[in-house]
C-alpha positions in Angstrom: 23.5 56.5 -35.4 21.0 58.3 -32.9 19.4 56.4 -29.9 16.0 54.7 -30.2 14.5 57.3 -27.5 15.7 60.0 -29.6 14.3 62.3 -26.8 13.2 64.7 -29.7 15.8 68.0 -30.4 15.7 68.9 -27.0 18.0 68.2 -24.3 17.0 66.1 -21.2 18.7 65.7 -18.0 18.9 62.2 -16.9 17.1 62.6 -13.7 13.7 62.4 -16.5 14.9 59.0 -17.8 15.0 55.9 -15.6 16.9 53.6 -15.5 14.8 50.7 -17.2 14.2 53.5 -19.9 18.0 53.7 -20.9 18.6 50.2 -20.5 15.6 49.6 -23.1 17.0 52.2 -25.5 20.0 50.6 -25.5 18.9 47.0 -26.1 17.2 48.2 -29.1 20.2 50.1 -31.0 22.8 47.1 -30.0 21.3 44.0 -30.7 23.1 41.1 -30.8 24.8 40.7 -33.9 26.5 36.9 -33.7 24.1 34.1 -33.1 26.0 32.6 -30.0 25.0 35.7 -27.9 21.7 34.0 -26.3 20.8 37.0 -23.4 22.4 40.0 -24.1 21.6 43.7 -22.7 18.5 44.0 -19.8 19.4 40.8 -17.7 21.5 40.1 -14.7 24.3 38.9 -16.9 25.1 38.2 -20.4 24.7 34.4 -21.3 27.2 33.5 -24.5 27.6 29.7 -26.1 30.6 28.6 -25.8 32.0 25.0 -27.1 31.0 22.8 -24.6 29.4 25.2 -21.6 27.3 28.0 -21.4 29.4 31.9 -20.7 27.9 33.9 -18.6 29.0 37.5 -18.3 28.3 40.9 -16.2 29.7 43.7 -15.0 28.9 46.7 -12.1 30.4 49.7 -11.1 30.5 51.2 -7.7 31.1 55.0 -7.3 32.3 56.8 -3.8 29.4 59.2 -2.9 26.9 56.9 -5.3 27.6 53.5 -3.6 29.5 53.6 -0.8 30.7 56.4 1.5 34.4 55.7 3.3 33.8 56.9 6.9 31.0 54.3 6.8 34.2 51.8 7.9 36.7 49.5 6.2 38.3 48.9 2.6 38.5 45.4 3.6 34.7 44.5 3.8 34.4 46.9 0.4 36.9 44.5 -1.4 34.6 41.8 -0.4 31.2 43.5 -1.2 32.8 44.8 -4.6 32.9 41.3 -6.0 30.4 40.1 -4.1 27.5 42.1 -6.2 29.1 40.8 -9.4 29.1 37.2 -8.0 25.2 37.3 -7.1 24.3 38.5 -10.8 26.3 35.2 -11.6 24.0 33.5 -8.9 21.1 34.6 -10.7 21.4 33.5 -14.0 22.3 30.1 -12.6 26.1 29.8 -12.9 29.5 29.3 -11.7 32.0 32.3 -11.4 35.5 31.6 -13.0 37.5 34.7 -13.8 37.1 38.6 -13.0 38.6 41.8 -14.7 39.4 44.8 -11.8 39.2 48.6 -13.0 40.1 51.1 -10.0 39.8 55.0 -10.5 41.6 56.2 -6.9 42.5 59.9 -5.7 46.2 61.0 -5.2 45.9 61.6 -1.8 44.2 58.0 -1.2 46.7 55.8 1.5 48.2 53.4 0.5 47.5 51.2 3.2 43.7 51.7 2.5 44.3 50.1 -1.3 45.8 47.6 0.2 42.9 46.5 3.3 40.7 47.1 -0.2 42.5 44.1 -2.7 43.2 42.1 0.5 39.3 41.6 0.6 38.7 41.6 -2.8 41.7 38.3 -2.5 40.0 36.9 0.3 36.4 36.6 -1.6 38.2 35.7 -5.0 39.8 33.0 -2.7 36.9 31.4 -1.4 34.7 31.2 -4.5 37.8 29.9 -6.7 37.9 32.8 -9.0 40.9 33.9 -10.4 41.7 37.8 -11.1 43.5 38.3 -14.7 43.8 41.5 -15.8 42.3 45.2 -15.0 43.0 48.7 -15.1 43.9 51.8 -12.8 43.4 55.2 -13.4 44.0 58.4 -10.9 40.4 60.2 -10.2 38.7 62.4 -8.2 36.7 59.9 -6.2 36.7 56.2 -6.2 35.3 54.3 -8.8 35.4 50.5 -8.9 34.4 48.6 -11.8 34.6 44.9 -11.3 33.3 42.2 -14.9 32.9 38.4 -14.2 32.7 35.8 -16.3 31.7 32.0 -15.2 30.1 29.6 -17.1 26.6 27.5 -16.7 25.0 24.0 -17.9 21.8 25.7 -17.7 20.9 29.4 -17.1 17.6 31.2 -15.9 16.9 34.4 -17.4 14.3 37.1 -16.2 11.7 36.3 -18.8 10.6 32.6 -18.1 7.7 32.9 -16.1 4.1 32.1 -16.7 0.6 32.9 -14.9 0.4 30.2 -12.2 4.1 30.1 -11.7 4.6 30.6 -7.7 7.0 33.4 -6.5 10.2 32.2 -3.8 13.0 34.4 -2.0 15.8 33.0 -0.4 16.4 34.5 3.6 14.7 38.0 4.6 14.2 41.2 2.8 14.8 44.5 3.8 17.7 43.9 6.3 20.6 45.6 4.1 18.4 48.4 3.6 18.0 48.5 7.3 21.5 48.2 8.2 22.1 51.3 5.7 19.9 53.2 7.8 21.3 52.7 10.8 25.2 53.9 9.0 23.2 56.6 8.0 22.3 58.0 11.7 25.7 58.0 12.6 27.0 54.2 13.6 30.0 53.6 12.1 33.5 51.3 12.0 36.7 51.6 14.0 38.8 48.7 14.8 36.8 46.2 14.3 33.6 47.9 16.3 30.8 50.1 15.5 29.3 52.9 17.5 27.1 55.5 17.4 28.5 59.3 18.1 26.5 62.4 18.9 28.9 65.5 18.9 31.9 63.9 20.6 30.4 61.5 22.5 30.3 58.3 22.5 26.6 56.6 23.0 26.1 53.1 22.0 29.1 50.6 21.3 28.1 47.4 19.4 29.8 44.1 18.7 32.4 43.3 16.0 31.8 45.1 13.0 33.2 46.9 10.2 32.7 47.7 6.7 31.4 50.1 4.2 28.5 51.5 2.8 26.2 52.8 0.3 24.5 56.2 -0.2 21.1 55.1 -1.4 19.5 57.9 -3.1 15.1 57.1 -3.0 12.1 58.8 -4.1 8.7 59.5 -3.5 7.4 60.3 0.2 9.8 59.7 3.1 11.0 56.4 2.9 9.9 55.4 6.4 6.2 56.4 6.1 5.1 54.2 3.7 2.9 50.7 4.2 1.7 52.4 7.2 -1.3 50.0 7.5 0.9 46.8 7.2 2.7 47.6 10.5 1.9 43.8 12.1 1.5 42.1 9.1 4.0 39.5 7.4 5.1 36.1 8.5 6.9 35.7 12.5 9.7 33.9 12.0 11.4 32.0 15.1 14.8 32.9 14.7 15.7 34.9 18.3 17.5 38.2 18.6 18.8 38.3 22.0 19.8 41.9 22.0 18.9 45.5 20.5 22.8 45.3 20.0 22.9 42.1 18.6 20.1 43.5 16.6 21.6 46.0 15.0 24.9 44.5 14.4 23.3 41.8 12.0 21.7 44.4 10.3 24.9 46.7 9.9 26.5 43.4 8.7 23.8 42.4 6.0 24.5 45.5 4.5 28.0 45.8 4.4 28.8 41.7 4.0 26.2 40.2 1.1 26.5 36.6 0.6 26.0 35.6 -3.4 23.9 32.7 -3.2 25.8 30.6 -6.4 25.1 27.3 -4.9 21.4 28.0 -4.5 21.2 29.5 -8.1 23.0 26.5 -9.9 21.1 23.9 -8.1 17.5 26.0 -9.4 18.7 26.3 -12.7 20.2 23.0 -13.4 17.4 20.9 -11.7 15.8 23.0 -13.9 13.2 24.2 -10.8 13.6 28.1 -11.5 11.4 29.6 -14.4 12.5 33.3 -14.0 15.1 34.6 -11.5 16.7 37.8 -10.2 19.1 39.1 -7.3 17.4 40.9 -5.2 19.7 44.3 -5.7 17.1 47.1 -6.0 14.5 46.1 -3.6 11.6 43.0 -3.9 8.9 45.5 -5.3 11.3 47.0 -8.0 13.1 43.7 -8.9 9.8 41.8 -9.3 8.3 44.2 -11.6 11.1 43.5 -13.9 10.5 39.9 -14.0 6.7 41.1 -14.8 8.2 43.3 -17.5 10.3 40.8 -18.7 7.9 37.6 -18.7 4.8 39.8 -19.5 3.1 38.6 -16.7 1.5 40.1 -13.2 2.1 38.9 -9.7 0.0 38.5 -6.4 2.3 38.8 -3.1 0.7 37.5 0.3 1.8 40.0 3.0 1.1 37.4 5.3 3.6 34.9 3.9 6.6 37.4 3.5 9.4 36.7 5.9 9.7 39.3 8.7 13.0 38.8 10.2 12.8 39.5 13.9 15.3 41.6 14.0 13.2 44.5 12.0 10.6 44.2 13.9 12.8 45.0 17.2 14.0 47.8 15.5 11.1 49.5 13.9 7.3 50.0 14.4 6.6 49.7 10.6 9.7 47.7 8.9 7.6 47.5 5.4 9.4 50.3 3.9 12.5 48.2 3.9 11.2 45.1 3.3 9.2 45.8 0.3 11.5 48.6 -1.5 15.1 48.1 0.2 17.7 46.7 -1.9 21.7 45.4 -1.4 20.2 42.1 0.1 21.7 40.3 -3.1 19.0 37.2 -1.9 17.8 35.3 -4.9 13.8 36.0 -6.4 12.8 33.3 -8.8 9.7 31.7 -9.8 8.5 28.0 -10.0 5.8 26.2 -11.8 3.5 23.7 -10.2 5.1 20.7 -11.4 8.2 21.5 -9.7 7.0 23.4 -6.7 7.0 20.2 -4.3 10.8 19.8 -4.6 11.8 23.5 -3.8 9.2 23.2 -0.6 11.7 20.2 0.1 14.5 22.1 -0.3 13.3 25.8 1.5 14.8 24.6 4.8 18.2 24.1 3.6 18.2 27.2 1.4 16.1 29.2 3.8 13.3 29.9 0.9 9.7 31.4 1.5 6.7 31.0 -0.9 5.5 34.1 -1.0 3.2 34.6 -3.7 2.0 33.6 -7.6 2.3 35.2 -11.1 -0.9 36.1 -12.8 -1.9 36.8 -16.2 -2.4 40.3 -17.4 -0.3 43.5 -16.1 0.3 44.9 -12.8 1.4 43.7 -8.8 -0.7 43.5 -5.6 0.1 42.8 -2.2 -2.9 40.5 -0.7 -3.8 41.3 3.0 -7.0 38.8 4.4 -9.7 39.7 1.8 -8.1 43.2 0.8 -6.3 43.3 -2.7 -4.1 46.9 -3.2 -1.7 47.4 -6.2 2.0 47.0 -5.4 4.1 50.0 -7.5 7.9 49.7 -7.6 10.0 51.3 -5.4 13.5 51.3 -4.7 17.4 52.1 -5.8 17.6 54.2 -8.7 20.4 55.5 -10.6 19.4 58.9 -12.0 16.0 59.4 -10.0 16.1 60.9 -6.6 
């Protein structure tokens, strides 16, 4: 059977289609042919009924050149991170990661000793959250390629498409500070030992604090990545939180980037108080990942610039952070929406989950930043896969 998209007789390279494009093709010319699939293809994870609970299911792949580059630092911290993404999917649908499936593609001349730093992080994180590894695959290949599937379960789940016009919009922590971190890995800081520095030629200019880890080649589009928002420079919401050092700084961002946290508790607690309407992980960047909740829950939104969470530590870094904070992705924070009824509770709550209101969905189509009196469309921006 042809795709949907068809994409008439003639051939079409893949850098015309995005992403969301495929992903819709798809959805159309597989759909979900037994009755217990309840979210299939075009959410954060798969959402199956089981007996007594809820399944929920995802997978991602990470690809060396794509995803991550190895002289960014250690396998260790990309064990970690390659779980990690597949745990915050998990988050955002609301459930509780039980088991995980582990596919490695890995070059001939690869060490040894750098497979083993690599499942020795992968253990520690499988460890921690109480999920057990049970099966896989290995292949020899030209570049790495890890391809990690998790399956949990969940009382309740939150899908993408749940919110309505008057719904307010949350994040948990600060966006834009992976993004940032993957900046700085690309001017040259990097991982040895434990430490990071920054090298010019052979020398050796800046040494930071304890660090190390790996990264991810973000490929972005449009106009230079750091000149957009230019008329936002002081804008957003001063936070108190201290840095005491532009190498303190720089660390934490380094380390957002290379060490995501999956917030699961913070995602099971929204979807079985039954607080959340719509959720996503914020993987792409907040502009991008919003507009799929719009797409999703045919709805607009209306972000205040002047209640989105600066973190201090982008503001010591750069003159005009917004490019990172509004299209970055890899912070793997949680975007959900509330409605009014419930929004009381989650102010309650932002202090121990570190959540900021930052704005309400709207009827009709589109996103807009609002700044004072001035109202400008918001377009989507961020990590794609075949758009450069």
């Amino acid at each position: 059977m042809p795709w949907s998209f068809h994409l008439s007789r003639n051939v079409m390279k893949l850098s015309r289609l995005s992403e969301s494009e495929l992903i819709s093709a798809l959805r159309k010319d597989f759909p979900p042919l037994q009755r217990k699939i309840l979210f299939g293809i075009g959410d954060d994870a798969a959402v199956l009924k089981a007996e007594r609970d809820l399944l929920v299911v995802t997978k991602d792949l990470l690809i060396e050149s794509t995803h991550f580059k190895r002289e960014f630092g250690s396998a260790y911290l990309l064990g970690r991170k390659s779980l990690a993404v597949n745990l915050s999917d998990v988050a955002a649908m609301g459930g509780r990661p039980l088991y995980c499936l582990l596919g490695l593609g890995l070059p001939r001349s690869l060490p040894t000793t750098w497979v083993e730093d690599f499942m020795a992080g992968f253990k520690s994180l499988c460890q921690e959250e109480k999920v057990s590894l049970i099966g896989g695959d290995l292949s020899r290949s030209a570049k790495i390629v890890i391809s990690v599937t998790v399956i949990g379960k969940a009382r309740k789940f939150v899908p993408r498409s749940g919110a309505r016009p008057g719904d307010s919009i949350w994040i948990s922590g600060y966006p834009g500070l992976a993004a940032a971190g993957l900046y700085f890995l690309k001017k040259g800081y990097f991982s040895e030992k434990g430490k990071y520095f920054l090298r010019r030629g052979k020398n050796f200019l800046w040494q930071g604090k304890d660090i190390f880890g790996q990264g991810k080649d973000s490929q972005r589009r449009g106009k230079d990545f750091l000149e957009k928002e230019k008329n936002f420079i002081d804008k957003g919401k001063n936070d108190t939180i201290k840095v005491p050092s532009r190498a303190d700084s720089v660390a934490l961002l380094i380390k957002a980037f290379l060490e995501p946290e999956p917030r699961l508790r913070l995602g099971r607690w929204l979807a079985e108080e039954g607080l959340a309407t719509a959720m996503i992980d914020l993987s792409d960047g907040l502009s991008i990942d919003l507009h799929h909740i719009c797409e999703e829950s045919n709805v607009g939104a209306e972000i205040e610039v002047a209640k989105i969470p600066v973190h201090p530590a982008l503001r010591s870094n750069f003159r005009n952070p917004w490019p990172f904070i509004l299209h970055g992705g890899e912070d793997y924070e949680l975007l959900f929406t509330v409605s009014p009824s419930k929004r009381k509770k989650v102010i309650e709550a932002s202090r121990r989950y570190q959540l900021h209101e930052i704005g309400r969905m709207i009827a009709g189509q589109g996103m807009w930043l609002l700044d004072g009196g001035r109202r400008r469309p918001l377009k989507p921006a961020g990590f794609t896969h075949f758009h450069l």
